[in-house]
Structure formats: C-alpha cells, structure tokens
C-alpha positions as CSV (number, residue, x, y, z in Angstrom):
1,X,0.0,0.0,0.0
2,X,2.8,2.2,0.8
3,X,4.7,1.8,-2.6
4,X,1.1,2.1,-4.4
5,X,0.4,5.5,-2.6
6,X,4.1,6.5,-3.4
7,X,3.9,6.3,-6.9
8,X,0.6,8.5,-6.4
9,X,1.1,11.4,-4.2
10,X,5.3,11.3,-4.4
11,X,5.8,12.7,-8.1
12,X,10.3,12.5,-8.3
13,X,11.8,14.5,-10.3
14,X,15.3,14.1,-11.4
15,X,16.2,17.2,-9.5
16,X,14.9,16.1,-6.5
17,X,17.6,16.1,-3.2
18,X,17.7,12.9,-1.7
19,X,16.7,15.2,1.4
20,X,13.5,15.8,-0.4
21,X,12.7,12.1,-1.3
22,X,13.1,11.1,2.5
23,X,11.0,14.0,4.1
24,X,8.1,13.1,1.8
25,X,8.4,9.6,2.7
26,X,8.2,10.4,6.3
27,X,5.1,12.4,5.7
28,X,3.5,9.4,3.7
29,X,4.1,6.5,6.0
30,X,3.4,9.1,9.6
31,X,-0.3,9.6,7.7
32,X,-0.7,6.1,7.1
33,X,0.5,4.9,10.8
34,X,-2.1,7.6,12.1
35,X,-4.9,6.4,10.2
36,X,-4.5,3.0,10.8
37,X,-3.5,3.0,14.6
38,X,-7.1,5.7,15.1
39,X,-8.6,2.8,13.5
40,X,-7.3,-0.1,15.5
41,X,-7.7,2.4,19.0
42,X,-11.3,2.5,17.9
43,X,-12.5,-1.3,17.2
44,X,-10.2,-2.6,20.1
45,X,-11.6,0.1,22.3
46,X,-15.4,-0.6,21.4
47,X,-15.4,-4.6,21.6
48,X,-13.0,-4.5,24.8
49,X,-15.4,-2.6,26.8
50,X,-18.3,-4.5,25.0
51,X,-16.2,-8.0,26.4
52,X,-15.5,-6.3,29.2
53,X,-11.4,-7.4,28.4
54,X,-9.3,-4.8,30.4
55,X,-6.2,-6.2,28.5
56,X,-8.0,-5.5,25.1
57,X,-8.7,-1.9,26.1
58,X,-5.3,-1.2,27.4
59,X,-3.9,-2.5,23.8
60,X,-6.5,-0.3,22.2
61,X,-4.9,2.8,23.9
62,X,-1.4,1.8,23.1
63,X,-2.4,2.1,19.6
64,X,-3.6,5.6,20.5
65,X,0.1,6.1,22.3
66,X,1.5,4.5,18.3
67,X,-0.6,7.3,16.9
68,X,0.7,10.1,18.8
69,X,3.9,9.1,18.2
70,X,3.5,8.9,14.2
71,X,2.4,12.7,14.9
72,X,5.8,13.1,16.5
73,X,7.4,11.8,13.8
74,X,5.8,13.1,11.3
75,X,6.7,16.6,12.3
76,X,9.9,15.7,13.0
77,X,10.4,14.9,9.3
78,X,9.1,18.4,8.2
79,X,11.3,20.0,11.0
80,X,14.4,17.5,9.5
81,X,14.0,18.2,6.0
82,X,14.3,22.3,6.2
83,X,17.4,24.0,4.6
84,X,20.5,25.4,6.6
85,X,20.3,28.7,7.8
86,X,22.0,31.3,9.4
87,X,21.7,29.8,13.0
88,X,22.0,26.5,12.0
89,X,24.4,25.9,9.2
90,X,24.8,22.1,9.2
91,X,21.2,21.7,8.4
92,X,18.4,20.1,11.4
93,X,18.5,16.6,10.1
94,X,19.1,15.9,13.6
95,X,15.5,16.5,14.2
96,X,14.8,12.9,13.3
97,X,17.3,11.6,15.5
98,X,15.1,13.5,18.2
99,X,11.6,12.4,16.8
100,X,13.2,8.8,17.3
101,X,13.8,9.2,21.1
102,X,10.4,10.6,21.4
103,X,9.0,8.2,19.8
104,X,11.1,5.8,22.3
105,X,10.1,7.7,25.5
106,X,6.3,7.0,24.0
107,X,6.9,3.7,24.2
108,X,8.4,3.2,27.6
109,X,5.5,5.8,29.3
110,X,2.7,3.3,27.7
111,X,4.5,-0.3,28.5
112,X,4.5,1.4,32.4
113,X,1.2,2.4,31.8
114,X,0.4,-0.9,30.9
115,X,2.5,-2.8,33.5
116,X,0.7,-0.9,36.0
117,X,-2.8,-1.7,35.0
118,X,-2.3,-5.3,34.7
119,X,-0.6,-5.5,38.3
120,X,-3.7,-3.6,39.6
121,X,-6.0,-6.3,38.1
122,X,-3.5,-9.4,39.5
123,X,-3.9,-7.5,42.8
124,X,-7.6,-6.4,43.2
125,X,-9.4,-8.6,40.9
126,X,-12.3,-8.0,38.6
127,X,-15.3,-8.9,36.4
128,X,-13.8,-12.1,34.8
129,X,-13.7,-11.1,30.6
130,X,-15.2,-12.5,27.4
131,X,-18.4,-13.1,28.7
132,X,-19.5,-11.7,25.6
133,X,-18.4,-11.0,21.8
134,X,-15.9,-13.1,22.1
135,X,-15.6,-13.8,18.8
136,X,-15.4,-10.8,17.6
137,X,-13.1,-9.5,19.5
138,X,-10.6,-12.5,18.5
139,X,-11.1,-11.3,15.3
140,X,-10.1,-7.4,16.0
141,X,-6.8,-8.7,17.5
142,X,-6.2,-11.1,14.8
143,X,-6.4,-8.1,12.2
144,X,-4.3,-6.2,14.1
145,X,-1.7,-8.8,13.9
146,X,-1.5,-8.8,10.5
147,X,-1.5,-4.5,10.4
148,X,1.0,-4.4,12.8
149,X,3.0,-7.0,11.3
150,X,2.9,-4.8,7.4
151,X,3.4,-1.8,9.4
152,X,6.6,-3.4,10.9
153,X,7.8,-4.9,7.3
154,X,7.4,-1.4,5.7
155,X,8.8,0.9,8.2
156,X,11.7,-1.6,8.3
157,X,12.2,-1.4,4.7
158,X,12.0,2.5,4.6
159,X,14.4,2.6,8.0
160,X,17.1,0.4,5.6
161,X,16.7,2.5,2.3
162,X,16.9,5.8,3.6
163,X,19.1,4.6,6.9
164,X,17.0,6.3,9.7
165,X,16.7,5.5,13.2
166,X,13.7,7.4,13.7
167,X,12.4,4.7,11.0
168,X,13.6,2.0,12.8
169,X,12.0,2.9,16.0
170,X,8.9,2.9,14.7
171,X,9.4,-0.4,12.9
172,X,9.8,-2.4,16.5
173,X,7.4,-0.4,18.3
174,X,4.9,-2.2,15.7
175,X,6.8,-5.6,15.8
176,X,6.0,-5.2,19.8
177,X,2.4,-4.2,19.1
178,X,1.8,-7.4,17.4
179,X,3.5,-9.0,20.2
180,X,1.5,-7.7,22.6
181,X,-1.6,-8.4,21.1
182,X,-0.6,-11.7,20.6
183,X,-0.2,-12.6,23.7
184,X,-3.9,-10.9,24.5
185,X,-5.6,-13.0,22.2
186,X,-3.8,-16.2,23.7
187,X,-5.1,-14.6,27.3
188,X,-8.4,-14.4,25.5
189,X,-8.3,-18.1,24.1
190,X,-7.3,-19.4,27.8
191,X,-10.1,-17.4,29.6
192,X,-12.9,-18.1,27.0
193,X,-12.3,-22.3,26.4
194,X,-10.3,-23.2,29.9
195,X,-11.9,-23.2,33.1
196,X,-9.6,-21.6,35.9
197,X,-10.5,-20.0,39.3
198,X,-11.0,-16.5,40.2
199,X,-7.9,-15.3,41.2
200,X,-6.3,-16.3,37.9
201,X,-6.3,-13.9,35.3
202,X,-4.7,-14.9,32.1
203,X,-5.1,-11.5,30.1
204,X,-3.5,-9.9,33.4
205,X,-0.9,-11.7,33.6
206,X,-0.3,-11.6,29.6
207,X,-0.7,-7.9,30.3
208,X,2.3,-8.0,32.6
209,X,4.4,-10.1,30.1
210,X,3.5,-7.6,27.1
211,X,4.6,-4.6,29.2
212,X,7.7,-5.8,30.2
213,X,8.5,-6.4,26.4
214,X,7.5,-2.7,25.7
215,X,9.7,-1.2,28.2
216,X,12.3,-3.4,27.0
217,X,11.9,-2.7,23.6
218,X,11.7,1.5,24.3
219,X,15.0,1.4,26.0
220,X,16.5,-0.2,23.2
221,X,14.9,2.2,21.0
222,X,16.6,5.0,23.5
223,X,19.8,3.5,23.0
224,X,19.4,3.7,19.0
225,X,18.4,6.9,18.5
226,X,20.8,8.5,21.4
227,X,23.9,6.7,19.9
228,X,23.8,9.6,16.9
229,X,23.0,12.4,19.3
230,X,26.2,11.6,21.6
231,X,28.5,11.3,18.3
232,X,28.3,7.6,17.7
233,X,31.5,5.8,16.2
234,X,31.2,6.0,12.4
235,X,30.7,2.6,10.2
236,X,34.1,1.1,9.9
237,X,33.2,0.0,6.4
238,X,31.9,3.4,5.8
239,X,35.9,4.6,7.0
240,X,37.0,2.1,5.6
241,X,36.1,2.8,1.8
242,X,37.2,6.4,2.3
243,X,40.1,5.6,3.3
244,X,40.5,2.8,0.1
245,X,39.1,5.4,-2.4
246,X,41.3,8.2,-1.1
247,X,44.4,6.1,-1.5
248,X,42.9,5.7,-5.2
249,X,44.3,8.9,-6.2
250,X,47.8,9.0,-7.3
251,X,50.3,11.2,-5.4
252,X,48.3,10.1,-1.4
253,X,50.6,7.6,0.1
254,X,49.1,7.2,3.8
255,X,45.3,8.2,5.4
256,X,44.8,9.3,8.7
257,X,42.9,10.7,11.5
258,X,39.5,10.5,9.7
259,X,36.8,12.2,11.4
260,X,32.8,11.8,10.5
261,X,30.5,14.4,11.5
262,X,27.1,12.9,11.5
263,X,24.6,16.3,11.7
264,X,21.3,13.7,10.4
265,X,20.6,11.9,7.0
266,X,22.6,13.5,3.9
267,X,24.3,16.2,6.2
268,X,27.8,14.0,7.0
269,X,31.1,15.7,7.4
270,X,34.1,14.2,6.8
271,X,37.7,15.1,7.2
272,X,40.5,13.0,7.0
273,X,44.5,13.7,6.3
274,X,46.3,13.0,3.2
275,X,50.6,11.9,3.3
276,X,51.9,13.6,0.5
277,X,55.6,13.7,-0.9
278,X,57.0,17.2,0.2
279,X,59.1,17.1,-2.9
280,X,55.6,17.0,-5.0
281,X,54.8,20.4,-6.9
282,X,52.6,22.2,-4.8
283,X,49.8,23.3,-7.7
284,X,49.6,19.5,-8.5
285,X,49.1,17.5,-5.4
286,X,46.5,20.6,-4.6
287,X,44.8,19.6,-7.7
288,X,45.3,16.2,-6.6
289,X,43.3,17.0,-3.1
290,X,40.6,18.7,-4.9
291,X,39.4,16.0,-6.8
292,X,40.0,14.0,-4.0
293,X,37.3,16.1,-1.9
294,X,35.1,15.9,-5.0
295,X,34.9,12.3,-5.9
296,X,34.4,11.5,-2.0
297,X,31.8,13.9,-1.8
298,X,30.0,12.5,-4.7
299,X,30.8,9.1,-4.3
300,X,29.5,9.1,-0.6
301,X,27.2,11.8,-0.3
302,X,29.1,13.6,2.8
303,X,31.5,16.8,2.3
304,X,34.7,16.1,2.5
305,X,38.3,18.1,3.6
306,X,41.1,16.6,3.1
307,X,44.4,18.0,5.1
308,X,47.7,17.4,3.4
309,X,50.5,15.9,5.2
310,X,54.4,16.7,3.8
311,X,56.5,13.7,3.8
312,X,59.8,13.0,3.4
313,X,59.4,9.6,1.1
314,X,62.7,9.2,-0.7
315,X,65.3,10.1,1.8
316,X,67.1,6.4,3.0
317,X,68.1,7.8,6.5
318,X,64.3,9.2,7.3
319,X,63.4,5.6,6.2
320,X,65.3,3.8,8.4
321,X,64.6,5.5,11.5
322,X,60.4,6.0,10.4
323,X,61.5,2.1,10.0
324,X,63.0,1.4,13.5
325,X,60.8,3.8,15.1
326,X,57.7,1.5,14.0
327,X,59.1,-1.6,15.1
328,X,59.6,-0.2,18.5
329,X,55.8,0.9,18.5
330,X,54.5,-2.5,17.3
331,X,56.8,-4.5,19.9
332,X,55.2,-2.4,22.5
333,X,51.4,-3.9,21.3
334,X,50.4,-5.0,18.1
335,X,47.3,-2.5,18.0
336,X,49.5,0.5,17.8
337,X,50.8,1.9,14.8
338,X,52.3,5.5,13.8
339,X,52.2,8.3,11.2
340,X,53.2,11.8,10.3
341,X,56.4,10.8,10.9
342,X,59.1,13.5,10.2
343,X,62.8,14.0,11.4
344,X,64.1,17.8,12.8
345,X,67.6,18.4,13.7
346,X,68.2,19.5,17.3
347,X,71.1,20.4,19.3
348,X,71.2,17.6,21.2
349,X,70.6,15.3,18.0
350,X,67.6,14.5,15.5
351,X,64.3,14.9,17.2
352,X,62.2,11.9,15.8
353,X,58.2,13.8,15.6
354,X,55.1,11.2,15.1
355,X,51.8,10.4,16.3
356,X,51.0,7.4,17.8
357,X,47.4,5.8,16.6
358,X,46.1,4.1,19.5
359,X,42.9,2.3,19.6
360,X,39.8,2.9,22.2
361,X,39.9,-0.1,23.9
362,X,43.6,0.2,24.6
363,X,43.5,0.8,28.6
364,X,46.8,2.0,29.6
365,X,46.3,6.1,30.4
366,X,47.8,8.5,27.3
367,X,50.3,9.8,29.4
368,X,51.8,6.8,30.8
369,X,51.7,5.2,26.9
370,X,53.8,8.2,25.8
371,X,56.2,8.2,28.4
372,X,56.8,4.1,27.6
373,X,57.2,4.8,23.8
374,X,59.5,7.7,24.6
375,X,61.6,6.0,26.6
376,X,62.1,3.0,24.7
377,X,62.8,4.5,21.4
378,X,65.5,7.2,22.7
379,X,67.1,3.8,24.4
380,X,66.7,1.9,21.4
381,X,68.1,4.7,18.4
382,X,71.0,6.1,20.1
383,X,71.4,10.3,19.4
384,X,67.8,11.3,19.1
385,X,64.8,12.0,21.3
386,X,61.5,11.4,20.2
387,X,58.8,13.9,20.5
388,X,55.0,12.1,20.1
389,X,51.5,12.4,20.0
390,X,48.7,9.6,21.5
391,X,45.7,9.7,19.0
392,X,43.2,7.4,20.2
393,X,41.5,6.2,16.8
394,X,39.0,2.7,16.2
395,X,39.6,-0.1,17.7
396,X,40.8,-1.9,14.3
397,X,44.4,-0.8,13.2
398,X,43.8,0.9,9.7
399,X,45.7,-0.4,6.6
400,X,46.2,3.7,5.8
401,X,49.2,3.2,3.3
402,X,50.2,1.9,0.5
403,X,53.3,0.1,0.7
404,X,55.8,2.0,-1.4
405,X,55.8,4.6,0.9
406,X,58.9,4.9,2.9
C-alpha cells in the first residue's frame, strides 16, 4: 500500500535532493501509521469494553500512544528536511534523531502504563472477561496482527533505504504491538475455552508479560536513536572505503585521523589527512586533493576536507629510523601503529616527531603510553629524542598506506 500510494502522491523528479525524497516519505508512511492506529484504538476500544477485556482496552490505547507518536514523527520529518540557515548551518536533520527518542520515550511511558494496569487487576481482581463478543473481538486482534505486522515490514524497509533511526523505532514499536496483542488474544483463548479459578487472570498476567516487552523494547529504541545524538563511532566500512578510495588517487601515500561528522541523514562531514611527498609540486598535489574532496563527496554523499600531510618519502636515512621507530611501536602492542612521521635536527641530535594511533579499547592512560614509547625508542636509536602524540582512533588498526611509501 505504501509503494502504491508513493507512486501516487510522491511525483520525483530528477532534481529532487535525496533530502527531499526522504521528508516526503516520512510524511506518507506518519499519515498512514495515524490512520491505521485511530482505527485499531477505535474497534479494540469498542469490543473490549463490549467484552468487558481490560487487557484489550489497554492494547487499544497503546495504539492511540502509536498514533501520537506517528504525529511526533511526522513533524519531526518536516522539521528535518528544512534547509540550513544562518543559525543552524549544518542543516536540522538531527531532528529525526530526536523524533526517534520521542518516539522511544512513547513507548516506555505506555508499557509502564500498561505494566501498572495489569498489576492492579492481578492484585484487586475484577469482572472475569469475554463473557460476551468473544468472537469478535478474537477477530479485531487477529487483524491487528496482521496490520502491525505490514506496518513493521514497511517501516523496516523505509528505515534500511533511507538509513533512519527514527524509522527503525517505529518499525519495533509495531513488531511489539503485534507481540502484545498476541499474547492478548492467547489470554483471551485461555479465559474463554479453559476453566480456571477467580484469582487467575490470564489476560493480566499476559498484560504484565507484554509490558515488560515494551519497556524493554523502548530502551532499546533510546539507546538507537541516542547513539547519533552523543556522536556515535562511524561505520568502519563506511571509514574504511574512504580511506580505500582516497588512496585511489595518485600522489596520497598514507590516510589518517578521519573524522565523521554525522549532523542527520545526507548532512555528514568528513575530514581526513592525506601523506603527500614534500618534494611534489605544490599546484599539482593541490589539484590532486581537490578531486579528492570531490569524488568522496560524490561518491559518498558527505562533504569532505582533506588535510595534506608533507613527507619526506625518498630520503634512506628518514626511512630507516620512520622504520625502526615502528618496530619499537609494534613490539610495545600490536594495535599500535604511527604516522606523520618526520625527522628535525636538534642540538642535542635528530628529534624523531610522530603520532601514535592508538585504539579505544587500549587501557593503559595517554600519558603513561607516551612516556613508555619515549623512553624506549631514545634507548633503542641512540642520538635522538622522540617527541609524540597519542591519537586514540578505532579499535581496528587501519591499513592507511600503500606500501611503497617509505
């Protein structure tokens, strides 16, 4: 239905932005979500109060909570897809990042809501449910199965094609709706056909199961659509082929220090720095960079800087010591590895100046790690000191250059 609506009410043009495309998708499928979870709060609401089935009505109004947070989201794609400006030049794509956690904070208030109604039933009893319209009201639920199940299967799809969080939340909420109303019309089934005394009461109980889900699935929500908020590491594939494709270009010997600036769908930054032979004509390895920047910016949809790094690639002495200096590193831990790597005279001797790439996870403290490195290498390469810098990086050790290099 979605795709058959698209093709209606989404004319693409060729000129489109991709920003475009997503915002009117977000519009489309928020409509839908309303309209269908109104009319799901409406039939489950009618027959559970006609079957007296407190477990059907409080199902019934988390589909009113589903609709209230389509609303959220909705708007948060309108808010998402508007231009940069002068207070917020990196675009407000973010805004969907912030739908999302709504959208997950929805979630957790209605599986508490939930929880709590249930508990009050297990505790204080009722009038036992179903007496009445049974039938009917297995039927409701079993529809609403199957619309919360296509709700989840398209969401899903439009969270993978356009990569959205906000998307994604939505997708599981409706995965745990039809959870949830599973396990009511099993509660209904039990109380209806089995005989069981007073005190037990299947849809409460079910009720307490299905809450717990929902909170369980909103705090997973939180934690997906916070993780972009906080600055969330980036893909490693995603670094991975920038790093690849940057080394593409003739003239770039070694990648480093990449940075991704993620300010919401389509509005990535990247920046990253290029080794570069300081004997290279300065025109043409600028021309080189620029088409660098381009193609990544194409080729990935971000915008992309690239720094140049000088090195010194075809002096032997420089080679050996960049050589010795690495070996040192490594022996220290594997994970470690170094660039910029330059050689200054000193008074006191050559003063060997690097960075040390260091991942996350490594535990020992920056200034301790420095102090190690420093002391080893000036005990190892008699006549020079080394001057270094910790740069904490991923956790994998990059592959950032190409082997002719030094």
């Amino acid at each position: 239905m979605i795709q058959l609506l698209a093709k209606w009410l989404i004319r693409q043009k060729e000129s489109d932005s991709p920003e475009r495309i997503r915002s009117a998708y977000g519009v489309l499928s928020g409509c839908v979500g309303i309209f269908l979870n109104l009319v799901l709060f409406t039939i489950k609401l009618v027959f559970g109060l006609l079957a007296n089935a407190v477990s059907l009505q409080a199902d019934a109004f988390n589909n009113l909570g589903d609709a209230g947070s389509s609303v959220i989201s909705l708007f948060g794609f309108r808010l998402a897809a508007k231009k940069p400006d002068r207070d917020h030049p990196y675009g407000h794509g973010r805004f969907e990042y912030i739908t999302g956690l709504f959208v997950s904070i929805a979630i957790i208030l209605m599986g508490w809501s939930l929880l709590k109604n249930a508990l009050d039933i297990v505790l204080h009893g009722g009038e036992p449910a179903y007496q009445s319209h049974f039938l009917p009201s297995v039927c409701v639920m079993g529809a609403s199965i199957l619309v919360k199940l296509y709700m989840f299967l398209y969401n899903n799809a439009l969270s993978k094609r356009f990569d959205s969080p906000a998307w994604k939340a939505v997708a599981f909420d409706s995965l745990s709706d039809t959870v949830a109303t599973g396990a009511v019309l099993i509660s209904a089934l039990v109380t209806h056909f089995l005989k069981q005394p007073d005190w037990v009461r299947p849809d409460a109980w079910s009720g307490i199961l299905v809450a717990l889900f929902i909170l369980y699935t909103g705090l997973r929500s939180i934690r997906e659509t916070t993780a972009p908020l906080l600055g969330k590491r980036p893909d490693p594939a995603f670094v991975s082929a920038l790093r690849d494709t940057t080394l593409s270009f003739e003239g770039i010997g070694g990648v480093h220090d990449v940075i991704v600036h993620d300010y919401g769908p389509g509005r990535v930054f990247v920046s990253l720095h290029a080794e570069v032979s300081a004997d290279a004509d300065i025109r043409d390895i600028h021309e080189v960079i620029d088409n660098a920047e381009r193609y990544l910016s194409e080729q990935f949809g971000c915008n992309a800087t690239i720094h140049m790094d000088p090195i010194i690639t075809d002096d032997p002495e420089t080679a050996k010591l960049h050589a010795k200096a690495e070996a040192i590193v490594s022996a220290i831990d594997p994970s470690l590895s170094i660039h910029d790597f330059r050689v200054t005279p000193a008074p006191q001797g050559k003063t060997l100046l690097f960075d040390v790439a260091v991942p996350f996870a490594f535990s020992e403290p920056d200034d301790m790690l420095s102090e190690r490195i420093r002391t080893a290498i000036e005990a190892q390469i008699p006549g020079v000191r080394a001057g270094l810098t910790v740069d904490r990086m991923e956790d994998e050790k990059p592959e950032s250059r190409k082997p002719e290099v030094l």
